[in-house]
VEXDREN-2710 file (C-alpha; in Angstrom, 1 decimal):
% VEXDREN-2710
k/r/px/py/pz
1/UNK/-33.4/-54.6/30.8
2/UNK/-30.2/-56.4/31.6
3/UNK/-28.5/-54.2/34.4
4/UNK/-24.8/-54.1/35.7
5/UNK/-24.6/-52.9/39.0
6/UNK/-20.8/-51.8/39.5
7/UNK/-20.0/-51.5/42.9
8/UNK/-22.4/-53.1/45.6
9/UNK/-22.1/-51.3/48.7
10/UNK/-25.3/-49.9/50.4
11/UNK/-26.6/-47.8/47.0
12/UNK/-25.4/-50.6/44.6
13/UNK/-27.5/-53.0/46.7
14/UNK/-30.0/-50.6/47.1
15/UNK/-31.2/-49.6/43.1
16/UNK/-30.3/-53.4/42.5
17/UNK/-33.0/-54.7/44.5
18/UNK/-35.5/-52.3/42.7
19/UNK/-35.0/-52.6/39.9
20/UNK/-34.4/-56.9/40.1
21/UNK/-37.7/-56.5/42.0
22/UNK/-39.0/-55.1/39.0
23/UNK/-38.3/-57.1/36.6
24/UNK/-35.1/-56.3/35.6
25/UNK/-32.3/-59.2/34.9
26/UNK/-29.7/-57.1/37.8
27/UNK/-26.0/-58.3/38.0
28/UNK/-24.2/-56.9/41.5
29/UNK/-20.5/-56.8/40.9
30/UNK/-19.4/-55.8/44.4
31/UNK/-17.4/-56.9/47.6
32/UNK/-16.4/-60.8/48.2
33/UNK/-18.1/-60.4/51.6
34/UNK/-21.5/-58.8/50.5
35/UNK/-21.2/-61.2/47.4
36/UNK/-20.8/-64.3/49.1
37/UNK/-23.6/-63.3/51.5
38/UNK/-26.3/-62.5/48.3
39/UNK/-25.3/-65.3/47.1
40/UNK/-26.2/-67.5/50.2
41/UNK/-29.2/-65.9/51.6
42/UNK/-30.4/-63.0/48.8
43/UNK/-30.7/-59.4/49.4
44/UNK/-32.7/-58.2/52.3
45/UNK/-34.1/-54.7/52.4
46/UNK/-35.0/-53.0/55.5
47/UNK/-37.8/-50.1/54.6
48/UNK/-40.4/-47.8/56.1
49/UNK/-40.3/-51.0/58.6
50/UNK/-40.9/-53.6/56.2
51/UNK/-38.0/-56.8/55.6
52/UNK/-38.1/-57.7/52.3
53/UNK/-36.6/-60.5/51.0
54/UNK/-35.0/-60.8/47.4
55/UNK/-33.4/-63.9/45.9
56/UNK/-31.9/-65.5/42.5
57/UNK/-29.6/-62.2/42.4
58/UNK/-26.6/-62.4/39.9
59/UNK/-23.5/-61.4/42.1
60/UNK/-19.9/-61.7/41.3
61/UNK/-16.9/-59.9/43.0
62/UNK/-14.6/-61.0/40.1
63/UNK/-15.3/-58.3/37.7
64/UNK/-13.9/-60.8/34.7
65/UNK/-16.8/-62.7/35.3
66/UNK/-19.6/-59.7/35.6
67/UNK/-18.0/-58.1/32.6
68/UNK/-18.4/-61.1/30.0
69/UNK/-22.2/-60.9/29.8
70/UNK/-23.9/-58.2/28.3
71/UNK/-25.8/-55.5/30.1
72/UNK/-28.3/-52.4/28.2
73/UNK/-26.9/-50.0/30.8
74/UNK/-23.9/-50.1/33.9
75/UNK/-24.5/-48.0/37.2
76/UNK/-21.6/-46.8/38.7
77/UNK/-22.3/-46.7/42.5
78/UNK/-19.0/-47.4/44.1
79/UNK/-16.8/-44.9/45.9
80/UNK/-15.2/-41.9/44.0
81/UNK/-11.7/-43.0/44.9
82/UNK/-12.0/-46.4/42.7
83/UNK/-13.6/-45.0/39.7
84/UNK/-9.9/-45.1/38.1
85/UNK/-9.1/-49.0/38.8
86/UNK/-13.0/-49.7/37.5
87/UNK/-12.6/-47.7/34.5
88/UNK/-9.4/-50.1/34.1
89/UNK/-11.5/-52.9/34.5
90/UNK/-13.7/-51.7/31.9
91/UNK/-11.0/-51.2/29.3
92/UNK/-9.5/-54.3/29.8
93/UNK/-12.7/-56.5/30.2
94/UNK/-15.4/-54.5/28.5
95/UNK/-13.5/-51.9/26.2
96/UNK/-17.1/-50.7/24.6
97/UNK/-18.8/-51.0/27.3
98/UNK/-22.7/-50.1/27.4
99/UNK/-23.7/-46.4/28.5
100/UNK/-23.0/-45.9/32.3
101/UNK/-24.7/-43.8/34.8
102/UNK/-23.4/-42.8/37.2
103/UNK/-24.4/-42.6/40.9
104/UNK/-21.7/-42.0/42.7
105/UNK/-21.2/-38.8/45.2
106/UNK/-19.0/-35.4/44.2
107/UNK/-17.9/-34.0/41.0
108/UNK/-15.7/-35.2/38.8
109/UNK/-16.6/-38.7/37.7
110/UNK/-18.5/-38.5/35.0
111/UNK/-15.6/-36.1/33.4
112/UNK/-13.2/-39.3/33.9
113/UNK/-16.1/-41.6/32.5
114/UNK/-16.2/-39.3/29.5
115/UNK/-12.4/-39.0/28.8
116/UNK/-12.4/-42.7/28.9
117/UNK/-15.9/-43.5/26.8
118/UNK/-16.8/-40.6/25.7
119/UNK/-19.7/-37.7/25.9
120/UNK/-22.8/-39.2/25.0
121/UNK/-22.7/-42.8/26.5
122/UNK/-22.2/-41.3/30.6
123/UNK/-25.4/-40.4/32.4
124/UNK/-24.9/-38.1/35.1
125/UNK/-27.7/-39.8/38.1
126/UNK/-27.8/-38.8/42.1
127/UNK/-29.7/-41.4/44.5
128/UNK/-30.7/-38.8/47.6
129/UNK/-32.1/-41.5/49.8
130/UNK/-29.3/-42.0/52.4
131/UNK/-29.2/-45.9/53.2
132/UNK/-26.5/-48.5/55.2
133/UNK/-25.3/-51.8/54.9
134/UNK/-25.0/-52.9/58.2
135/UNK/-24.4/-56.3/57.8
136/UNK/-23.2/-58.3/54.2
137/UNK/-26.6/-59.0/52.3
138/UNK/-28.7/-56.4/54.1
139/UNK/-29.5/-53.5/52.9
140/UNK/-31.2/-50.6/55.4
141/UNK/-33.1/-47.4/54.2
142/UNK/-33.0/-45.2/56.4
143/UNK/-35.4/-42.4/55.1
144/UNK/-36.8/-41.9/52.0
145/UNK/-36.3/-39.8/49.2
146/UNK/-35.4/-40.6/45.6
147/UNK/-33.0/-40.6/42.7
148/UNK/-32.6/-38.2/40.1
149/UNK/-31.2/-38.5/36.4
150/UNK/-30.0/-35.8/34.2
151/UNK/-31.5/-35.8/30.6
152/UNK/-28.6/-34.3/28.7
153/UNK/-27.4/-37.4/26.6
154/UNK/-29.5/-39.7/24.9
155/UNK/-29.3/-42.7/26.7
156/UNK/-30.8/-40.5/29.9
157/UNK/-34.2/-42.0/28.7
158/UNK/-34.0/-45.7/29.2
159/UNK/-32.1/-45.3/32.7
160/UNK/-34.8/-43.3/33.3
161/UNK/-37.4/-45.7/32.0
162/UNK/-36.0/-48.5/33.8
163/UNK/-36.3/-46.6/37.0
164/UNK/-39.7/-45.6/36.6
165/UNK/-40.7/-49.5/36.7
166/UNK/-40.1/-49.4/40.5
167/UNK/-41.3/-47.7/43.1
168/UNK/-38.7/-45.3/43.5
169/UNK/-39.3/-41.6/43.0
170/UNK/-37.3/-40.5/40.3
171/UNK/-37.1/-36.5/39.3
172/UNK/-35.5/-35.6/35.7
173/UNK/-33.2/-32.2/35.6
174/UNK/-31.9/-30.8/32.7
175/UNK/-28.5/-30.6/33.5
176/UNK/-25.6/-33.2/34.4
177/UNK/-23.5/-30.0/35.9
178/UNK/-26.4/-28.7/37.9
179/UNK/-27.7/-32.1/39.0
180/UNK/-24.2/-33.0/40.6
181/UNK/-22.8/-29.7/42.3
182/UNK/-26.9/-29.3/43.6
183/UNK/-25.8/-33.0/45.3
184/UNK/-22.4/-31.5/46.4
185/UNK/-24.2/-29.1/48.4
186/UNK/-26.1/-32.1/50.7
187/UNK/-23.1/-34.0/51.0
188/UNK/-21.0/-31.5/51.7
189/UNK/-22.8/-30.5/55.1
190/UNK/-21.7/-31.5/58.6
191/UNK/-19.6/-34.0/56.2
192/UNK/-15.3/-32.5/56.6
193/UNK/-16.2/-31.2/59.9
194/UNK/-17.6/-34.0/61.6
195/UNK/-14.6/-36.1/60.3
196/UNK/-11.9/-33.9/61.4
197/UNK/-13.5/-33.6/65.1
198/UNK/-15.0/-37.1/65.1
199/UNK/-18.1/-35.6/66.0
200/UNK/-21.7/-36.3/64.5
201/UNK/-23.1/-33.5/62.9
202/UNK/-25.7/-32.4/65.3
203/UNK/-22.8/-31.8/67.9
204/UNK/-21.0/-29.7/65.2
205/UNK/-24.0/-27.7/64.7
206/UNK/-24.5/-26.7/68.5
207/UNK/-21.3/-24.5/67.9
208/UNK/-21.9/-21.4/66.1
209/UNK/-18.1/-21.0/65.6
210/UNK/-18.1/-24.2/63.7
211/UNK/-21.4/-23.6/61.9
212/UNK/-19.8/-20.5/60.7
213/UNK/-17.0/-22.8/59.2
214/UNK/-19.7/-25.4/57.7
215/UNK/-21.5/-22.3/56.4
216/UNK/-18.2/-20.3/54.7
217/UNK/-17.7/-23.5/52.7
218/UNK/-20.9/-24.1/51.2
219/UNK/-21.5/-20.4/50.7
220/UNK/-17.8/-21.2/48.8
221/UNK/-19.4/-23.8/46.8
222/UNK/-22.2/-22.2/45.9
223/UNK/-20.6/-19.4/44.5
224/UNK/-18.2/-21.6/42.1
225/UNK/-21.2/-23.0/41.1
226/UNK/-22.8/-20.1/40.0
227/UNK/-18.9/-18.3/38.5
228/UNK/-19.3/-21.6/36.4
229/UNK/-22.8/-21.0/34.8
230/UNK/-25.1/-23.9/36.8
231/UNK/-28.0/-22.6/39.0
232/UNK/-29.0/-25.1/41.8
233/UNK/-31.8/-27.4/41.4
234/UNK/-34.0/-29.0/43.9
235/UNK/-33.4/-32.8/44.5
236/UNK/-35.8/-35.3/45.8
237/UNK/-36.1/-34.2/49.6
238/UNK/-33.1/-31.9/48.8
239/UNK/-34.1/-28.4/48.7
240/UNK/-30.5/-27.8/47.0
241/UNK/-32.4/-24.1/45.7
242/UNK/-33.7/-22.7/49.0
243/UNK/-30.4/-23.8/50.4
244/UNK/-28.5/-21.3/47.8
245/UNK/-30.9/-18.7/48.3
246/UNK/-30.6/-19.0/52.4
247/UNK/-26.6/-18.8/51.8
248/UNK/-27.3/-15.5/49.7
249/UNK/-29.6/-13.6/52.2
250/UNK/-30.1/-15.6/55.6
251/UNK/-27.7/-14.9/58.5
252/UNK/-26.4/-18.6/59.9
253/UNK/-26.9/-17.4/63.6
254/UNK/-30.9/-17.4/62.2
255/UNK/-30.3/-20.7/60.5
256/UNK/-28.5/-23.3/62.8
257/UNK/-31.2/-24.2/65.0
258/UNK/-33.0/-25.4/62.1
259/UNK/-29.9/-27.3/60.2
260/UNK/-29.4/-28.7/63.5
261/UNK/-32.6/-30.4/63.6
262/UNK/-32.7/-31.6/59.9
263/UNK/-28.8/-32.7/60.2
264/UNK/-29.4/-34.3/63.4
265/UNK/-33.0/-35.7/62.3
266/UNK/-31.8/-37.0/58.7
267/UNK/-28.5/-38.5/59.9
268/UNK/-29.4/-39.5/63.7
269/UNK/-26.7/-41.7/65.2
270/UNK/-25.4/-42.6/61.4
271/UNK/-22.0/-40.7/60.6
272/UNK/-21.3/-39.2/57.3
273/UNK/-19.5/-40.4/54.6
274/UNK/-15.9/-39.1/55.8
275/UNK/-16.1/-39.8/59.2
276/UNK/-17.4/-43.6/59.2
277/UNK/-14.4/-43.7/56.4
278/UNK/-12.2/-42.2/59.0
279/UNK/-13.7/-44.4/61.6
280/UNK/-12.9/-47.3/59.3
281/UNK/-9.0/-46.7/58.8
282/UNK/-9.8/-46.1/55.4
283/UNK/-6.5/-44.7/53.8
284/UNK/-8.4/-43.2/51.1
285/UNK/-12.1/-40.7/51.2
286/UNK/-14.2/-38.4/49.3
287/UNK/-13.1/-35.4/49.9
288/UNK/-11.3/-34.7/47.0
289/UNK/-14.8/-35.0/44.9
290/UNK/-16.5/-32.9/47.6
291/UNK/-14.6/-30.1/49.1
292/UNK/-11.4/-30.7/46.9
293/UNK/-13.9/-30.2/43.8
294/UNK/-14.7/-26.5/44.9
295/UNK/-10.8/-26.1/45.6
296/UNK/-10.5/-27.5/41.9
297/UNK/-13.4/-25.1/40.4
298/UNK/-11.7/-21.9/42.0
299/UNK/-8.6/-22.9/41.0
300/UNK/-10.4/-22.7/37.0
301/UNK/-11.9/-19.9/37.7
302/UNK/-8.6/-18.5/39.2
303/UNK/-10.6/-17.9/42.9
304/UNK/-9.8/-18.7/46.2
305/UNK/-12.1/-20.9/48.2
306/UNK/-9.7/-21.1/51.3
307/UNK/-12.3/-22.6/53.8
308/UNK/-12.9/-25.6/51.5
309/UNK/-9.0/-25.5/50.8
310/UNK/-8.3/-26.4/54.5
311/UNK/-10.9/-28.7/55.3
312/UNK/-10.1/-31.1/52.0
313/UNK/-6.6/-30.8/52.9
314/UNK/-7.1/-31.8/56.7
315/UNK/-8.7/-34.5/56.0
316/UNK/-6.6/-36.0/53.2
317/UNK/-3.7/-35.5/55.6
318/UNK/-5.5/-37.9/58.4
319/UNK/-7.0/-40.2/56.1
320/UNK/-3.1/-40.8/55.0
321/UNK/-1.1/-40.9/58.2
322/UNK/0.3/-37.5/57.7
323/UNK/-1.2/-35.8/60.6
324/UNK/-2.4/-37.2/63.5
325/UNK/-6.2/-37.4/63.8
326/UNK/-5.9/-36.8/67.9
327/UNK/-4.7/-33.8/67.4
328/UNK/-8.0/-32.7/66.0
329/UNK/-10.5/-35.3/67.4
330/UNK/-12.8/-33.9/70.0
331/UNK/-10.1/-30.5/69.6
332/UNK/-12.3/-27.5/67.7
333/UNK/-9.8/-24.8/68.8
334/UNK/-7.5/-27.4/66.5
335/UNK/-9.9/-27.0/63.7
336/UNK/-10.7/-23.2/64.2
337/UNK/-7.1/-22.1/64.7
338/UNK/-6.3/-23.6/61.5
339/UNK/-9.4/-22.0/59.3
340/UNK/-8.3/-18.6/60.8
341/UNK/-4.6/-19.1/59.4
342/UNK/-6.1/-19.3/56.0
343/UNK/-8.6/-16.1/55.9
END
């Protein structure tokens, strides 16, 4: 299959050397740096302690020039924020473009994608494998897992077919809704926290007032979920179910040594999304498409989800300039004080 890859950060890179390694005819549209760099030397992938090399990659970061071939099928892998100026790019460059699945983190891009191209040609798709770029051309897993495709729309089937070809594990759900908020509920953990504190997750975790803030929202998001109709489904190495359950009927106090460890293990020294954003100076994250998308399903369903509320806002406001992040860096009384002004 013929295979635009929109968006070649570290899961762009990633699913495009599988599937080129497979067989497929893969075009990265991504990055001048990490463009220039494929271009030059391939794409390396560090896994399971293995470098392997891939060259002869189509790259371009001039999305004229990617968009005047023709693909079978587009991932979307870049970051929620630019999903508006590549759906511009799409419209003026590619206004029928090919069905597009789409990989990126949080809810709410696939409803754009639709709006734009309609219902049946977006296919909702989760990678759960967390890996880094830590250089331009090199591409780092750092522990296994797999990618997951919803089957609601016809052209589910030869995204998934084209993944099977590779070694990648690949789990089929049902549906798009379920598939994305179960997602939510991994990236959401030790995510808003650790960037408001600058703190990696396993240090967030030690603090059972702050655990209780980390468990309040996803017990917040969980419940939208379910006020919306979707029950959670498990993920490849993402236990999204259990996790629901545990919010329903496990006190945290009984649960935070264990998150701990599988936060701490899973992530090691790597920060989350938000706070290597932060880290970055990054004017723009996620968080409206992970926290700020429970704040957005309450306000539907004419709920409150306060704790999500406050963390999406807090860090919007420091990603922007508007408040200054020392004030909450390394601070937790910061962060606490302000979660008990909204209960």
């Amino acid at each position: 299959m013929r295979i635009l890859i929109y968006g070649a950060g570290a899961v762009g890179c990633y699913l495009g050397w599988h599937l080129a390694s497979s067989g497929h005819d893969v075009t990265l549209l991504g990055r001048t740096p990490i463009v220039e760099a494929i271009q030059k030397d391939g794409l390396l992938l560090h896994a399971r302690g293995i470098r392997r090399h891939l060259g002869n990659l189509n790259a371009f970061s001039d999305p004229h020039l990617a968009l005047s071939q023709k693909y079978d099928w587009i991932a979307f892998t870049m970051k929620a924020y630019a999903t508006v100026q590549a759906i511009h790019e799409l419209q003026t460059y590619l206004p029928e473009p090919p069905p597009i699945a789409c990989f990126q983190n949080g809810v709410g891009n696939e409803e754009s994608l639709r709006s734009a191209f309609g219902t049946q040609r977006i296919v909702a798709a989760t990678m759960t494998t967390p890996v880094s770029i830590p250089q331009p051309g090199v591409v780092v897993e750092e522990k296994p897992r797999g990618l997951a495709i919803a089957l609601d729309v016809p052209p589910a089937r030869m995204v998934e077919q084209a993944f099977q070809t590779t070694e990648l594990v690949v789990k089929t759900v049902d549906s798009a809704p379920a598939l994305k908020w179960s997602k939510l509920l991994l990236n959401m953990l030790g995510n808003a926290t650790s960037a408001i504190l600058d703190m990696l997750p396993g240090e967030v975790f030690k603090s059972p007032s702050l655990f209780k803030v980390e468990w309040d929202a996803l017990r917040e998001a969980v419940m939208m979920m379910r006020l919306q109709g979707f029950e959670p489904v498990n993920l490849p190495g993402v236990p999204a179910r259990l996790l629901a359950w545990a919010s329903d009927w496990i006190h945290p106090y009984l649960l935070r040594p264990l998150l701990q460890k599988q936060i701490a293990s899973g992530r090691g020294q790597k920060a989350p999304s938000l706070l290597a954003a932060l880290r970055a100076g990054v004017r723009q994250t996620e968080v409206a498409w992970l926290n700020g998308a429970v704040v957005q399903a309450a306000d539907r369903l004419k709920r409150l989800a306060p704790i999500n509320h406050a963390l999406a806002l807090i860090v919007s406001d420091i990603a922007s300039g508007r408040t200054p992040w020392d004030m909450y860096r390394h601070h937790p009384e910061m962060l606490l004080t302000a979660i008990r002004a909204t209960r």
